[in-house]
Each structure stands twice: as C-alpha cells, then as structure tokens.
Steps between C-alpha positions, in 0.01 A plus 500: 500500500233287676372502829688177591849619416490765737744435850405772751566573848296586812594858442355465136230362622184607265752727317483359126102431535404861609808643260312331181159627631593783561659613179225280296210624697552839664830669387539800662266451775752365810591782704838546669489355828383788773807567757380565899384917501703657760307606819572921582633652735256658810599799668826431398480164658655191235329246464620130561335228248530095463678330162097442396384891553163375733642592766596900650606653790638872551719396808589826704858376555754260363766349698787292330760385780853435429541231734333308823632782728323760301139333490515426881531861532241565274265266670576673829526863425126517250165421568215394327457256226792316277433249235787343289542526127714290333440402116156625485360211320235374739159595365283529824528784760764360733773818416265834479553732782469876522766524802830342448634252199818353585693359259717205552652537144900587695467219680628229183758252375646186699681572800582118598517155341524260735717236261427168735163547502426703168289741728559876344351826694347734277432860569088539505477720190705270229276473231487126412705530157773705621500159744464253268786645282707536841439203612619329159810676502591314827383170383182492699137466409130591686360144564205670278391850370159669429484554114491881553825602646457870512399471912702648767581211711309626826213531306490158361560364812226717721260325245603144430562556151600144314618318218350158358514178629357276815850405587574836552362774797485926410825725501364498896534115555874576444570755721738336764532898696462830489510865676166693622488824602199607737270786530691614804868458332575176660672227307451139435740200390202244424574142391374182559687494868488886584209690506308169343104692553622787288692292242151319430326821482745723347573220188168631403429834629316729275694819648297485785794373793768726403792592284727193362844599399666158391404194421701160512374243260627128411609462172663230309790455221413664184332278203331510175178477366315370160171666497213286234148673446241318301168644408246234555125423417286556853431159667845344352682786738343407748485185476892577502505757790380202728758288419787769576350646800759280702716353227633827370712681727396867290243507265199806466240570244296774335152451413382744223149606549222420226751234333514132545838519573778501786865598466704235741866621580720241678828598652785220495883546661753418212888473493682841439621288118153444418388885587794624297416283253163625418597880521334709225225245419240644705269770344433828681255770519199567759167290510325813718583748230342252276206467719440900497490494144198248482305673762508833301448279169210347704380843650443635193340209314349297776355244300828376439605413857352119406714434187835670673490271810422225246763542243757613712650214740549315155764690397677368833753254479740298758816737553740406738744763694809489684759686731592617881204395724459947560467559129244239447303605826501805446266703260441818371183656551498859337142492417261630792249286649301527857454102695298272679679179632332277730662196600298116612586184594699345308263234439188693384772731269382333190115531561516859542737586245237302267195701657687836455539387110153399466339817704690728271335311190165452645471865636649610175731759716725759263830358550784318330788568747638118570396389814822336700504174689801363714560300810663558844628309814344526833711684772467590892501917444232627672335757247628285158253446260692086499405473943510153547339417153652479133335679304395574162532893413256656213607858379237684277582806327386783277675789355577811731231690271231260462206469739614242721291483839184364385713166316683471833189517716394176282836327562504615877153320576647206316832499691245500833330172437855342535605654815764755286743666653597832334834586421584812695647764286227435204096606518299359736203563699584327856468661795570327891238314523596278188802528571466345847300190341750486256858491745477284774796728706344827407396583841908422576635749238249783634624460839852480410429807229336759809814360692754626280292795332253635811437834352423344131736694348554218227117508432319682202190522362502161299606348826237651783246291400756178451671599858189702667629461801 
C-alpha cells in the first residue's frame, strides 16, 4: 500500500509513519509508555497528586462535605488553610496544601433546568462528560466545550478554561450564576444583578475568594457536529488559518515541531440525518500514544528525529467525523503530559504561533509533542485570560517524564513579547507584578479577594507571591 492511499485521523496522526520506522529501523527498541510513579506515604500522611504527577502535596486533612450546610460548618468550626481539589488536572501549584483539601467531588449532577431559558445549575464537582452526556439526554447542549472533558466543572471555571472559536467566550463567559461560599461561612447568590463585583471576580477565581457550590450556565438545544482535519504543508495552513479566524465558527490546529506541516481541524454543525449517516466511517485510535512512540523511537536513535517529522504528516489524509456536539468535543487524553498555554491577541495569534514553530527549529529544542493553536472571544471577567480582548491561546506540551522546563522557558519569553496572558491552571512563571500590567481590574479583584477572605485562608504557596498581600 502506498503512502497516498492511506486515510487517517487526528488521533492517528504520525501513527503509520513511525509504525513502518519503527519496525524497519529499530524493532524492539520503543519502550512501553512510563505510567505517573506513585508519591509515598510520610509519617503515615497520603499523599494527594495532579492527573500529570508534577505536582504533590501531603495535605494533613481531607474534608469532603455532603452538602452546603456541611461546608459552612466546616468553614466555621477549622482554621488554617483550605484549597479545593476537584479533577486534579491543572499542572501548576494552584491545589497543594499541607492543611486541609476539600473535595467538592459530592457536590454533582443537575439540580435545575430552567426549560424557557435553557439555563441548567450544575453541582461544582460534575466532571464535564458526566455533563455533556446529561445534558444530551435532556436535549440540551454546552454552547462549546474544552477538548479535554475530564475537568470538574469548578475547576474549569476558576481558570477560564475554553473551547475554539472567536465567536465563542470560555466555559466562564457562560456562566449566567452561581453560589460562593466565604472564608467565614457566609454565602453568596452572585449574578449579573446580585452580588455583580463578586460575579466578575468569582467567574474567574483561581480558589482564592472562596468555595463555589453550583453553578448556573446558559445552554442551548442539543445539535450535531461534522468534525474535518486536514494535514497541510506550513505556509498553505496558514495561509488558511487567516482566512477562518472569523469565518469559521470552530476551527483549531496542531503544529508538529521540526516538520513543515500543520494539522487544521474545523468543526461544522450538521443535521442529526447527516450525523447518523456517517456513523462508523470515522477511524479511531490516539494521535498522543502515537506521538510517545516516536519520541522513544527518536530517543534512542536521535538522528532520526529529521526524517520522522518529515515522512510522517504524509501519511495524513482529509478524514471527516461526525456525531453529538459532546462526543466530538470531547477527547480522551490517557497519555500524561505537563502544559504551558499562554494566550495573545487575537490579532498577533498567527505571528507567534509561527515564531514558536520556527524557535523550536532554529534552537533545535528536543521535542515533537504537537504544539496546539485555537482562538477565543473577548469577555468582561475580571481575571479571564479573554478580559476585554479575543484572543489567540498557544498550549505547548511535553510528556510528564521528559525534561520540560527549559523548552517552556523558551516559549514563555516568546509568549512575553506579545503581551501573553497565561492560562491559570497550566505552568507559568507570573507573579503580581505581571499580573497587574497584564489585568487592568487586578487591583479590584485583590480588594474584593481580602474582603471576602481577610485571614487568606484560600491562599497557598503558589498564590503568596500572586496575592502577597
């Protein structure tokens, strides 16, 4: 079979190319991918660790409420410090503690649809597919989802996490209300007409205001998607990436570094005939288990990295996938991987996705994870990454056991020269003062935050020198 014939999907991505080397040129030299090494026990002490492993904590208590009655009493009757956990899949510092983890995880499911409006209140610790599929079942869809939908849905919300598309805000820009405990117990209905200063902060809140409980977010009627990736030589993508930055309603691409190639995935609404028509057409499988076979190939023979990012996108062809908008969404992400994500105005997205490509060629860094490029709407949330400006987000990646500091360093000073804002729950190295520069009503959330938190209960380590005072 040639090249040519071959019809593969994102999650094949590289899959046939580093399959033939690797049985032609190594066999028997891929490892098995490494799994995350459990942390021990100290002093008899468990240890709490994100999805990625990088980060640890050995939290002296755990709290897990049963309801809103039973966290304002824990709020009221402890002391010291209390961070939130919820899916564990942020990869900087905002959950470690060595006082008190609470857990929202009781607090889940739908609790009211609000049929006129298609608002729905969510419990804070619904994981985003268990939504998604609940939400299908009563006809309703999530105006748009992040492509990961392992998050709890506090989580995603305390740190703007998005979708794709310029027509379309974070998970955050669709919050319509929501419920926030305080430090002291007390209890907040925020929306845009009660409690309006904490409803901008809290749509956005890092864990540093308080507790949220439920969240009610606008939805609409539930529809279907066709989902068409092309691999495509360099400057042709983006070339194409201009063009749909406002004419697509979803689109996002991968850039694969040391190749002349991007992968371009556009994201169309179809009729529920069309979707069922295509059923069992689509190829499956896993592009990032793909990818960790290639970087052992590569770590063993070096010398081929060149020829692997070369042959590979080749073997790439147009596939086209359809079905309920939280199935298409949605992916599965069961290999490891720590994250960077910076996002810049919209209009300079393009020129720094291009220098991040050409800085990883030029500076020959030791990576081939994809490097992932999609846009965002502008909202009025204080702390969003999107405040006041659409923006183009940049996510760069390595695997959970490769060195990855030192290649996100390089893409951090990059990020910089286009005023970047970093996405909160992935690596960064901001502290106040850049974040001050950065958020024009940062000086407002800090007074509202010592307002509703005075004794900094909500504050750890990887916050003091974000919220020093």
């Amino acid at each position: 079979m040639k090249i040519n014939d071959f019809k593969l999907s994102r999650r094949h991505a590289l899959k046939v190319a580093g399959a033939s080397l690797v049985t032609s040129t190594v066999a028997g030299c891929s490892k098995v991918p490494e799994t995350v090494s459990s942390p021990l026990s100290i002093d008899g002490v468990l240890p709490w660790s994100n999805w990625s492993g990088n980060q640890v904590s050995y939290p002296a208590e755990r709290a897990r409420p049963r309801n809103i009655e039973g966290l304002v009493k824990l709020l009221q009757e402890t002391e010291g410090k209390i961070r939130a956990v919820g899916a564990g899949h942020s990869f900087s510092s905002l959950v470690p503690t060595d006082e008190t983890l609470l857990s929202m995880a009781r607090f889940r499911g739908i609790s009211h649809i609000n049929q006129a409006t298609k608002e729905v209140t969510i419990g804070a610790g619904t994981r985003l597919a268990a939504l998604g599929d609940d939400l299908w079942e009563n006809q309703l869809g999530m105006i748009n989802m992040p492509d990961i939908n392992t998050q709890a849905l506090a989580g995603a919300i305390a740190t703007s996490t998005h979708g794709t598309g310029q027509k379309f805000g974070s998970l955050s820009s669709y919050v319509t209300g929501l419920t926030l405990v305080a430090a002291n117990g007390e209890t907040y209905n925020c929306s845009a007409l009660e409690n309006k200063d904490i409803f901008d902060a809290a749509r956005c809140n890092i864990g540093s205001l308080g507790i949220i409980t439920d969240i009610t977010m606008q939805m609409r009627d539930a529809y279907y998607l066709k989902e068409r990736s092309e691999m495509l030589p360099i400057d042709e993508a983006f070339a194409k990436m201009e063009e749909l930055r406002l004419a697509k309603s979803h689109f996002e691409a991968y850039g694969l570094p040391h190749a002349n190639h991007i992968l371009l995935i556009e994201f169309d609404e179809v009729t529920k005939q069309e979707s069922d028509a295509m059923q069992g057409k689509a190829v499956s499988g896993d592009a990032y288990e793909t990818f960790r076979t290639l970087a052992d190939v590569i770590d063993t023979l070096p010398f081929l990295r060149g020829a692997v990012m070369s042959i590979a996108p080749r073997t790439v062809g147009v596939e086209e996938r359809y079905g309920p908008w939280n199935k298409i969404f949605g992916n599965v992400r069961d290999l490891r991987f720590n994250e960077m994500e910076y996002t810049v105005p919209a209009a300079d997205g393009l020129a720094c996705f291009r220098e991040v490509l050409n800085t990883i060629k030029e500076k020959n860094i030791d990576v081939i994870f994809p490097i992932e490029f999609r846009y965002v709407g502008e909202d009025d949330i204080w702390l969003s990454q999107f405040y006041q400006r659409a923006g183009a987000a940049i996510s760069v990646h390595n695997f959970h056991d490769k060195p990855y500091m030192p290649y996100f360093a390089e893409m951090e000073a990059i990020f910089d020269r286009y005023q970047g804002r970093p996405h909160w729950g992935k690596l960064h190295t901001k502290t106040e003062p850049e974040f001050a520069a950065l958020y024009p009503q940062w000086q407002a959330f800090k007074k509202l935050r010592q307002r509703l938190d005075p004794n900094r209960r909500f504050i750890n380590k990887h916050l003091e020198p974000i919220f020093p005072v």
